[in-house]
N, C-alpha and C positions, 0 to 999 in steps of 0.2 A: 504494500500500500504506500500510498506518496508518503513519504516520513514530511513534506512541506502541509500537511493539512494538518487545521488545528486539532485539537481534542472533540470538540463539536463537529466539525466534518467528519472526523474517523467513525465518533460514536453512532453519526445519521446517515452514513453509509452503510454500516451493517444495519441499523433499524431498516434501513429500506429493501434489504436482503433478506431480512430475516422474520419482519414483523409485516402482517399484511396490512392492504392499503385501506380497507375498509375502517381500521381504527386510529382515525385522525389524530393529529397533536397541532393544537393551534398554534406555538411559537416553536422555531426550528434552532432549540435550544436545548442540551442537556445540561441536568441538575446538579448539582455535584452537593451544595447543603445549606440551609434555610434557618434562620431563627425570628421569630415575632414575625413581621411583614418587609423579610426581606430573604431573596434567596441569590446565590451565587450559581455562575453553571463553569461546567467545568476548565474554561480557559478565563476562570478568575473574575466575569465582569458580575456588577451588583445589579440589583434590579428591585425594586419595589416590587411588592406583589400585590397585584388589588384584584387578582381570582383568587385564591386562597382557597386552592384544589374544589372550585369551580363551589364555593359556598360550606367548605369543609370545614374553613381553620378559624371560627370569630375568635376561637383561645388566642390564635396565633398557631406557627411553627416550633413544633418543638417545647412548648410550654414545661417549665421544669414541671410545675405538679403534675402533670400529665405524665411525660418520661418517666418520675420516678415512682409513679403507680403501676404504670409499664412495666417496668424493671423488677419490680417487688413481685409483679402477679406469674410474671415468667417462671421465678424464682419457685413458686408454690405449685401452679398449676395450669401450664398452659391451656389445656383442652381438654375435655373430657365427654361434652355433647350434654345440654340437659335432658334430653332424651335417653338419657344412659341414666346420668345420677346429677342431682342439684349440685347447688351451688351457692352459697351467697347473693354472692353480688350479681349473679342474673336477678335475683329476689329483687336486693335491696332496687335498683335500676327500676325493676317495673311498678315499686313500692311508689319512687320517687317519683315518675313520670305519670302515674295515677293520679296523684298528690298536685300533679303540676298542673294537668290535664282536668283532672273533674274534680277539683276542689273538695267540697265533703262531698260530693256523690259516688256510688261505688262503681269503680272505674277497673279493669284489667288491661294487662300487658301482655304481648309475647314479643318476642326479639326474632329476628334475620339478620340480614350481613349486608344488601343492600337496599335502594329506595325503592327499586322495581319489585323486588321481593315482598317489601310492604306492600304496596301497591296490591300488586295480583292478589294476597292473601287477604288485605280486606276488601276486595270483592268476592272474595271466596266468606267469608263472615257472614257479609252483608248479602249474599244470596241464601247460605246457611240457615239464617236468621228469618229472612224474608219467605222464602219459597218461591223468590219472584226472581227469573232469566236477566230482565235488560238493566242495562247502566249507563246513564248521561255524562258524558264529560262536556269539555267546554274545547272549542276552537280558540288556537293556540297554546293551551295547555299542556303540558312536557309530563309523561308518567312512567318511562321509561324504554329500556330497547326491549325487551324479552317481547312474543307475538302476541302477548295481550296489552302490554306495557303501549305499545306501540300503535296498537290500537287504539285506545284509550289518547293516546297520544294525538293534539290537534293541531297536526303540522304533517303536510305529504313528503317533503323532501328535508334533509336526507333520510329521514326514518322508513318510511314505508315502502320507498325503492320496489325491488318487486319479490316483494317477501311474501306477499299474500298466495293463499286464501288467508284472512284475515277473522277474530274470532267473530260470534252473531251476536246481533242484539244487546249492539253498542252504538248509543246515538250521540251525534255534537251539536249542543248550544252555540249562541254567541253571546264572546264576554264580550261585557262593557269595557268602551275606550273611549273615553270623553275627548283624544285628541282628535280621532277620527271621525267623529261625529258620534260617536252609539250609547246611547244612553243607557242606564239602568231597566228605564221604562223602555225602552225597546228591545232591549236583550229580555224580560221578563216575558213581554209581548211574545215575544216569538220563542221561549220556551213553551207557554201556556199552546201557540199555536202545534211548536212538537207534539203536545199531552194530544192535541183534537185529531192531528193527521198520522203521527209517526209510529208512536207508540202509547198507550192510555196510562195512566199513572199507576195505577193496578196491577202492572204489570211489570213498575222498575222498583228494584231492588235499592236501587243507591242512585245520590249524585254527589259526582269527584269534581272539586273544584280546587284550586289554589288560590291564599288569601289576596297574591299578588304573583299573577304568571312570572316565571323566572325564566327561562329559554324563549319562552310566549314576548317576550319584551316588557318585563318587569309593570306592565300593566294590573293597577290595584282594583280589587273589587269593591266597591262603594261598601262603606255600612250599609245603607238601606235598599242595597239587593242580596246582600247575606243576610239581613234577618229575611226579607223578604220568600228566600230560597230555605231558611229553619223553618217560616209557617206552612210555607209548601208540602216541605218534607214532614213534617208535623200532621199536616192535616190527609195527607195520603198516604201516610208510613212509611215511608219512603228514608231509608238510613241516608245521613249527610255525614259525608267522607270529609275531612277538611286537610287537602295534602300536604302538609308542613315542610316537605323535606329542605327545602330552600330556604324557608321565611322562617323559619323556625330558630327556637335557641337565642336566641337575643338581636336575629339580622332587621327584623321592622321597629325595634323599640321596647319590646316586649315579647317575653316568651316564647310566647308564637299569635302569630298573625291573626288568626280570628278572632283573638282579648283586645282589636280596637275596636269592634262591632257591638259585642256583648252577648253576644249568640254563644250556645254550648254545640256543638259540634257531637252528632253519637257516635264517629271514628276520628282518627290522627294519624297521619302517616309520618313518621319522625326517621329522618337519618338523616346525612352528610355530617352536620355540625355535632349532632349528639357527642361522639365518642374522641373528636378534638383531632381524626387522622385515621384512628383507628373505624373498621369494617361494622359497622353496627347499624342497624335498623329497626322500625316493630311498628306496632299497630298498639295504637291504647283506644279503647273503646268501653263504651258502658257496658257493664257487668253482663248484664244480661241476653245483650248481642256477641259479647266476645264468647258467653258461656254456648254459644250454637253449636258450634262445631264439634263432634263428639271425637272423643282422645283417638289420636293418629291422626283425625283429621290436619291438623300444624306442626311445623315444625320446620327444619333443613339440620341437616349434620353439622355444620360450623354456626348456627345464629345462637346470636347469645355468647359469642365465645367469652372466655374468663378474662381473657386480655383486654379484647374492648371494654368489655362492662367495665375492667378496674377503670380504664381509660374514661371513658362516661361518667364514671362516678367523681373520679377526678372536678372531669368538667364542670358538673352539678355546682359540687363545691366552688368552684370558681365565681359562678356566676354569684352564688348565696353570700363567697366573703370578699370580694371584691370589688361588688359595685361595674359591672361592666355593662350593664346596662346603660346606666348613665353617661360612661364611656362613651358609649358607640352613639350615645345622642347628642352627646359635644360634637363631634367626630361628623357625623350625619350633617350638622347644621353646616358645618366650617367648609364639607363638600359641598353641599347645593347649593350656600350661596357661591361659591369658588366656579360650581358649573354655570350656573346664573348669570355671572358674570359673562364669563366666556359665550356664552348663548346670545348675549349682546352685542361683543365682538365677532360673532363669525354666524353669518345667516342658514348656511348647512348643516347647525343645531337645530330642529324643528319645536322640540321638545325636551325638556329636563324633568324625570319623572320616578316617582323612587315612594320608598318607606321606611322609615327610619334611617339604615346604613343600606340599604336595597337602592341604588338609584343608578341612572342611569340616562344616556341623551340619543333620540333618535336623530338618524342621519337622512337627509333631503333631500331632495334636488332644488334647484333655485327655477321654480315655477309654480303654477297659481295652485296645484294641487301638493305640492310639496308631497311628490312623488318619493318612494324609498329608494334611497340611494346604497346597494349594499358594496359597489365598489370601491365609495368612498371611504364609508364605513371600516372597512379593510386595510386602505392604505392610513387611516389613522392609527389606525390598532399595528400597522405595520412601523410605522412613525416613531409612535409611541414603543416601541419596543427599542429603536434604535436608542431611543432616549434614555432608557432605564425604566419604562414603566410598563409592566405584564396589565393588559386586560384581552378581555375576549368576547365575541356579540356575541347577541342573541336576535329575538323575533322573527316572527314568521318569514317574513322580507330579509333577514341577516343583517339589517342595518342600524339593531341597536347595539351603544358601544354599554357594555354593564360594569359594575366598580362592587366588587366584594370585598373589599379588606377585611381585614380580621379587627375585630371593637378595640384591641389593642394598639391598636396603629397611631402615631403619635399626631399632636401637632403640626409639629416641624415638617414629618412625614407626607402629611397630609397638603401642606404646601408645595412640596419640593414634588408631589405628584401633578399637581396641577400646573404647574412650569410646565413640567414635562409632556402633559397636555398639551399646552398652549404651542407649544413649539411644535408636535405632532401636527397640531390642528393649521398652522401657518402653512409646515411646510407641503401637509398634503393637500390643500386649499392652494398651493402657488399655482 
């Protein structure tokens, strides 16, 4: 091999040999090692991280508590399958997310490994429970890759490529997007119109929503079509899924996304952020819908692992003694006026749009429909990388640019990313 290519070339040479082409990597960079919101790749340069393993790390990289819960749980028991014999800290874990999730009402957990996992398995719940076949998700909506994941999934490319036959009696909403015109009141309209033509309400098990699309283009669900969507499902029986796995954990403000509505939610789809890096997932759900499923019905061989859970537990504690909440809402403020700004300065900002530390700006064309621009879109995030700063789109169109940091991310940080912007956004606007 050329001994003149760096360590990066050598490494994405063999990935291009070796790994297929179907499992993309959005910066054409290897890792070498990361700590709080900053990671290094192998021929030494820094880079901000404001994906943060695409919504994984609000602790940050590496967080000591984290590591050395890691480290301990190694030491005792890596694996063992709760399916074989308990454990603790799966206990404790779904004790906690009970607790977090349905306040005093009685709430159960089970764990998996990841968000698609959750995903399928409470639709497997919520059909359990129900007796009833169909499941509503929403256009735009991201639920994973597995063939029902993807189904569920409201987005044609690159997901559904031509993987079908595709599973039945799965129908798409439209989410509200107040940039685009769509209101509450007409995304509800034209559910109620599903109920009369598509499918009858009688007949759907669930509906999976997220409180704020995160691949969808960080597009947020109004309060009052999420309660709107609890009296629905209230008044039909109809189980309300509320997919966390993004917004979840402290990325909107708060816990998770649906406690700015005030709605309780009868499921919870919970992973990325839960376990701080570590493989964990689960469904927490009312007692009595999670009790559906008769024993064998759930499980996988590795969910729940010991590692993660210590990991998780970790994180819990995090959030409980350190205030990061509050964090991420200093943090949240200091980005969107930062993006604000810049949106005045450069007209192929359409919009600046977010939840808490969730935001993000879509990309335009400069005409009367502020058409999506996803070329553009690309060569910032390609810009931006030159600069030192990781992000990566999302939305249907690929032309929103999104901002994960992890709640830990400093001040200073937080400045020296929006430079970094700015300069992206000049030069791929010259």
């Amino acid at each position: 091999m050329n001994s003149a290519l760096t360590e990066n070339q050598r490494l994405l040479a063999l990935r291009e040999q070796h790994v297929p082409r179907g499992i993309a990597t959005a910066h054409p960079i290897v890792v070498s090692h990361a700590q709080g919101s900053e990671l290094w790749d192998v021929d030494g340069k820094r880079y901000l991280d404001f994906v943060g393993g695409i919504g994984v790390l609000n602790v940050g990289h590496n967080h000591p508590r984290v590591v050395e819960a890691v480290r301990r749980q190694v030491g005792e028991i890596s694996h063992a399958s709760f399916q074989v014999v308990a454990y603790a800290s799966y206990i404790d874990v779904a004790a906690r997310l009970n607790a977090m999730v349905g306040g005093g009402e009685a709430y159960k957990s089970v764990l998996f490994t990841s968000g698609a996992e959750a995903v399928e398995n409470a639709i497997k719940i919520a059909r359990g429970y129900t007796n009833r076949p169909a499941v509503i998700s929403f256009r735009g909506g991201f639920h994973g890759r597995t063939l029902l994941g993807v189904t569920l999934t409201g987005m044609s490319q690159p997901y559904k490529q031509n993987f079908g036959p595709f599973p039945a009696e799965i129908y798409h909403a439209t989410y509200p997007n107040e940039y685009r015109g769509v209101s509450s009141d007409d995304a509800l309209a034209e559910l109620d119109h599903l109920f009369a033509t598509d499918v009858a309400p009688d007949r759907v098990a669930a509906i999976l929503i997220e409180p704020v699309q995160g691949d969808g283009g960080f597009l947020r669900a109004p309060d009052a079509f999420l309660r709107a969507l609890r009296e629905r499902c209230t008044r039909h029986g109809i189980v309300l899924i509320l997919d966390e796995i993004q917004a979840g954990f402290g990325r909107t403000g708060k816990p998770f996304g649906f406690q700015h509505s005030g709605i309780q939610p009868d499921l919870v789809t919970v992973a990325k952020s839960l376990a701080g890096g570590m493989p964990l997932s689960g469904v927490v759900g009312r007692a009595e819908i999670m009790d559906a499923p008769t024993p064998g019905g759930l499980g996988g061989t590795y969910g729940g692992n010991a590692v993660a859970c210590a990991a998780a537990l970790a994180v819990m504690d995090l959030f409980e003694e350190e205030d990061l909440l509050a964090q991420g809402e200093q943090r949240a403020v200091q980005l969107r006026e930062g993006l604000l700004a810049l949106q005045n300065r450069y007209p192929c900002i359409g919009d600046v749009r977010g939840l808490g530390f969730m935001q993000a700006i879509e990309i335009v064309a400069d005409d009367a429909a502020q058409t999506p621009d996803a070329n553009l879109a690309q060569a910032i995030i390609d810009q931006a990388r030159e600069a030192g700063l990781l992000v990566i789109k999302c939305g249907v169109y690929r032309n929103v640019v999104r901002f994960l940091a992890p709640l830990v991310t400093t001040e200073a940080q937080i400045s020296e990313a929006l430079r970094m912007l700015d300069q992206a956004l000049t030069r791929a606007t010259a």
